[in-house]
KEROBA-486023 format. One line per field, with one value per residue (C-alpha): residue number from 0; residue in one letter; chain; x, y, z. Coordinates in steps of 0.25 Angstrom, whole numbers, plus 5000, padded with zeros to 4 digits. Example, Ala and Ser with C-alpha at 12.3 -4.5 7.8 and 13.67 -1.06 7.14 Angstrom:
BEGIN
resi <- [0 1]
resn <- [A S]
chain <- [A A]
c1 <- [5049 5055]
c2 <- [4982 4996]
c3 <- [5031 5029]
//
This chain:
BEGIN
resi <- [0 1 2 3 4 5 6 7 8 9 10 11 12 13 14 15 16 17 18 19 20 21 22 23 24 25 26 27 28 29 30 31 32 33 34 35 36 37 38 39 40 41 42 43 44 45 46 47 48 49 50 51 52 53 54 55 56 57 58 59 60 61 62 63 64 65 66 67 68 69 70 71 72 73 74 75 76 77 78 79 80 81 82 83 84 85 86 87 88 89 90 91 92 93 94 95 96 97 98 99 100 101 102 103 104 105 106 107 108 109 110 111 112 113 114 115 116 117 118 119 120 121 122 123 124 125 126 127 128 129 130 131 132 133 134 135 136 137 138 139 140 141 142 143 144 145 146 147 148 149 150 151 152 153 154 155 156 157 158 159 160 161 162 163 164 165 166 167 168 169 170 171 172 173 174 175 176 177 178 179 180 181 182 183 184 185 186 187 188 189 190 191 192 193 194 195 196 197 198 199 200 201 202 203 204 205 206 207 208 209 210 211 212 213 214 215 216 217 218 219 220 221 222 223 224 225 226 227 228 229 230 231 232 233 234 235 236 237 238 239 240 241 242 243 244 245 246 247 248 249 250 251 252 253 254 255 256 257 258 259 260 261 262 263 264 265]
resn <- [X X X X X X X X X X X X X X X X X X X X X X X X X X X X X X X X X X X X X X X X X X X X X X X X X X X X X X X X X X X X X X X X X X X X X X X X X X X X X X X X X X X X X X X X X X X X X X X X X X X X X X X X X X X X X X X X X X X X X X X X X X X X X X X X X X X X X X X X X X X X X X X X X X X X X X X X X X X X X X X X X X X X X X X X X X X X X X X X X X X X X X X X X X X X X X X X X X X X X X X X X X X X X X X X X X X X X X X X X X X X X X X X X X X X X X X X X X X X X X X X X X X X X X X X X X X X X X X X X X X X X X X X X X]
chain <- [A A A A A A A A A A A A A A A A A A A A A A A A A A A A A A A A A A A A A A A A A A A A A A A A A A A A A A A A A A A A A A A A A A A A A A A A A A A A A A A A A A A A A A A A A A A A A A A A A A A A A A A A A A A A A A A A A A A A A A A A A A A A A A A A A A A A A A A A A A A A A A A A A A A A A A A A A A A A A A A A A A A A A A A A A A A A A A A A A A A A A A A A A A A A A A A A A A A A A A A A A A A A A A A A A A A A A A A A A A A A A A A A A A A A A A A A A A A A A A A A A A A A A A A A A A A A A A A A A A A A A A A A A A]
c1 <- [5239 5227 5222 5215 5205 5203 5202 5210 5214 5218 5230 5237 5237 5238 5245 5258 5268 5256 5258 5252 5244 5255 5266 5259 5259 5274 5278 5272 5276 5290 5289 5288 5301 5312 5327 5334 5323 5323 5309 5301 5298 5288 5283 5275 5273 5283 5294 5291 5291 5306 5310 5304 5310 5323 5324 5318 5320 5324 5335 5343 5328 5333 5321 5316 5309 5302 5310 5323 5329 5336 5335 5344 5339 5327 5327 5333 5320 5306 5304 5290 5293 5302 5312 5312 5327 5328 5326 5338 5346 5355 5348 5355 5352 5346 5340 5330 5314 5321 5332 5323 5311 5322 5324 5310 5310 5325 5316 5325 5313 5308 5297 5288 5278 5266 5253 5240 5228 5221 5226 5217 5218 5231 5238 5236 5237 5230 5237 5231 5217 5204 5191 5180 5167 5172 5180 5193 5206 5219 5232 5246 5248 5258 5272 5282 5271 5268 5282 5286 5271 5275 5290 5295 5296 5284 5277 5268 5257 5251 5238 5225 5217 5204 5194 5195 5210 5209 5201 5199 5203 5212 5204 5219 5232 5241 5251 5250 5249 5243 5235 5225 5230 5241 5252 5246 5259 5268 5256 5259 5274 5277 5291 5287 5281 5267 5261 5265 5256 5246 5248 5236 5232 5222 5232 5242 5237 5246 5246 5243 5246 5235 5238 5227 5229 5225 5225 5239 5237 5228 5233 5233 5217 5212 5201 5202 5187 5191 5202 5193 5182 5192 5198 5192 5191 5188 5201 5208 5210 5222 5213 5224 5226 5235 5241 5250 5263 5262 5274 5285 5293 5305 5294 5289 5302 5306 5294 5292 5307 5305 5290 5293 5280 5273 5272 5267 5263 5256]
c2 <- [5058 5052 5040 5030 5028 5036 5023 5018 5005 5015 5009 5019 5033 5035 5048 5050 5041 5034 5027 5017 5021 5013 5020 5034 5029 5026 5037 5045 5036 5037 5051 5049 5043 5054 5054 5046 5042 5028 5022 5009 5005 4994 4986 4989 5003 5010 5000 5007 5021 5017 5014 5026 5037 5029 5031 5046 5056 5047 5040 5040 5034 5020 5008 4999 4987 4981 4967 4975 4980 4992 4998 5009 5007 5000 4985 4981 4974 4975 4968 4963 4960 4967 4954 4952 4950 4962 4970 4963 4964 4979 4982 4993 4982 4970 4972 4965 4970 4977 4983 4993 4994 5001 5010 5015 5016 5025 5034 5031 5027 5040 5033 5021 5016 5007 5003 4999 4994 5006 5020 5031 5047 5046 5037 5026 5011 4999 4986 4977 4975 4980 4979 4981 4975 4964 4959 4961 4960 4958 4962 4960 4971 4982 4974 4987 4996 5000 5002 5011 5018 5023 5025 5030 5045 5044 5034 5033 5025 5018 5010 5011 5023 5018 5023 5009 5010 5024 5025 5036 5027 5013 5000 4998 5006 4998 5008 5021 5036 5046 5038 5047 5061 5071 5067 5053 5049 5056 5053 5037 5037 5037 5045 5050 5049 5045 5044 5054 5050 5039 5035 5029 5026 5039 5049 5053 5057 5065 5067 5082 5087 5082 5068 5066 5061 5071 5070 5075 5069 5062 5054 5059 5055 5053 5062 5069 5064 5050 5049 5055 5047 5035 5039 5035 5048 5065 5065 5079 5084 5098 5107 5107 5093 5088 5076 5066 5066 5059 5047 5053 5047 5044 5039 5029 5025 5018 5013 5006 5003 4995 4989 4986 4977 4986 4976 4987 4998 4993]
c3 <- [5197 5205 5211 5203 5217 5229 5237 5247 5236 5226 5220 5209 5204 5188 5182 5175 5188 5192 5205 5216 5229 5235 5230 5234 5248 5247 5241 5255 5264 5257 5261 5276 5276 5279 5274 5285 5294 5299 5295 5300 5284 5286 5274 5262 5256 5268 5264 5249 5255 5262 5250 5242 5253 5255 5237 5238 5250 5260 5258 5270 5277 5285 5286 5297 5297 5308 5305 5309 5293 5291 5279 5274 5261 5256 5253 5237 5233 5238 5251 5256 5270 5278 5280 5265 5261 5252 5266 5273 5262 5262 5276 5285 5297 5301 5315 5323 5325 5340 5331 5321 5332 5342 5332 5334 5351 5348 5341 5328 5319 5311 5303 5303 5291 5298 5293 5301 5299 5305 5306 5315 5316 5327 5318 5327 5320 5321 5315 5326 5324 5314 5316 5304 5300 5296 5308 5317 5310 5318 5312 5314 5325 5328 5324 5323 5321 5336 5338 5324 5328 5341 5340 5326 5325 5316 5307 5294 5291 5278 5276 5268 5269 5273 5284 5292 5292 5296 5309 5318 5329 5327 5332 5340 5342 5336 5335 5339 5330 5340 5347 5351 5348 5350 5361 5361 5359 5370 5381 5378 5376 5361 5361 5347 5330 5327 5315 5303 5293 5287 5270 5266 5252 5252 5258 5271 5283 5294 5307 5314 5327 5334 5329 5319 5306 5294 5280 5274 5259 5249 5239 5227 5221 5234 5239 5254 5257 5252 5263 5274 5269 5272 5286 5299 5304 5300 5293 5293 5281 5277 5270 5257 5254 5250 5239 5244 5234 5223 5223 5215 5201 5212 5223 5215 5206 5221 5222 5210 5209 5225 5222 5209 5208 5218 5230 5239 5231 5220]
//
């Protein structure tokens, strides 16, 4: 199977099971989730990924939401904001914001799914401001982000692979990776995680000893010097790489039996 574009708007990829970009990145951020870790799940292709892990290998994994839902089992129907109805509905509990976010200060949060607007090499994110030709943006801010960066045992992040978004430097620390490099995080107090690993719609990018992102796969179809071409800065790259999984028959029967329409990962 391969892409049908190498470009960060490629949208599917033909073959026997063919599948969407979308569901590619699901399918990996599914496999980030653990049997029987707690996860912050966030919205839009994590929540998918809950779902997927929760009806694969994980299914003893337990989900936060930010608005104080705990989840021991994914939502019936599709939901679209985290206070849908559906979500309420079958909960483990009903807290308030305080209630799930003190999970993450007891050290009790495994892992956390977040998106930025900007990404750098240390995993730092920017979700508070952009500059490009074309003017400042201001966005929404931290909300939980801030917290689940600097406390949850790990986190993972998913956005657009393109080189704006991935700078070698964030215009603002939003919420913090590894800051400037290794030990970063102990010198200023962050008990513990960091990043564990960036899903873009190009490939997924890890983190080494030294703090720096590298390049652990490229998706299916996409070309190494197309991923480098589009990153911010000299890329690292494993002699052998390698292809991220393909989604598999069961990956995508949750999927599609979830997002029937495909909401989120169409």
């Amino acid at each position: 199977m391969v892409l049908t574009s190498t470009t960060a708007d490629a949208t599917s990829v033909k073959g026997e099971n063919s599948y969407t970009l979308g569901e590619l990145m699901v399918a990996s951020a599914a496999r980030e989730i653990r049997d029987g870790e707690v996860v912050f799940v966030g919205m839009r292709l994590p929540l998918i990924a809950f779902v997927v892990a929760t009806k694969t290998h994980a299914p003893n994994a337990v989900g936060l939401f930010e608005n104080g839902v705990i989840r021991a089992t994914p939502a019936a129907e599709l939901i679209y904001t985290m206070a849908d109805p559906p979500n309420i509905l079958g909960a483990t509990q009903c807290l308030d914001m305080l209630g799930v976010m003190s999970l993450l200060q007891a050290g009790r949060v495994h892992l956390g799914f977040l998106g930025a607007a900007e990404v750098d090499r240390f995993g730092n994110l920017n979700s508070t401001e952009v500059r490009r030709p074309s003017g400042v943006t201001r966005l929404p801010g931290s909300g939980g982000a801030c917290d689940i960066a600097s406390l949850a045992q790990r986190f993972v992040v998913l956005l657009q692979h393109r080189k704006e978004r991935l700078p070698e430097q964030v215009l603002y620390v939003t919420s913090p990776g590894n800051g400037d490099g290794p030990g970063w995080r102990e010198r200023v107090g962050l008990p513990r995680g960091g990043p564990a690993a960036i899903i873009t719609t190009k490939g997924v990018l890890r983190f080494g000893e030294d703090g720096e992102a590298y390049l652990s796969s490229a998706h299916p179809g996409v070309e190494v010097d197309d991923i480098v071409h589009n990153t911010g800065w000299k890329l690292r790259v494993p002699g052998e790489m390698a292809s991220t999984p393909e989604p598999s028959a069961e990956e995508l029967k949750a999927i599609r039996e979830y997002d029937k329409d495909g909401f989120w990962t169409r």
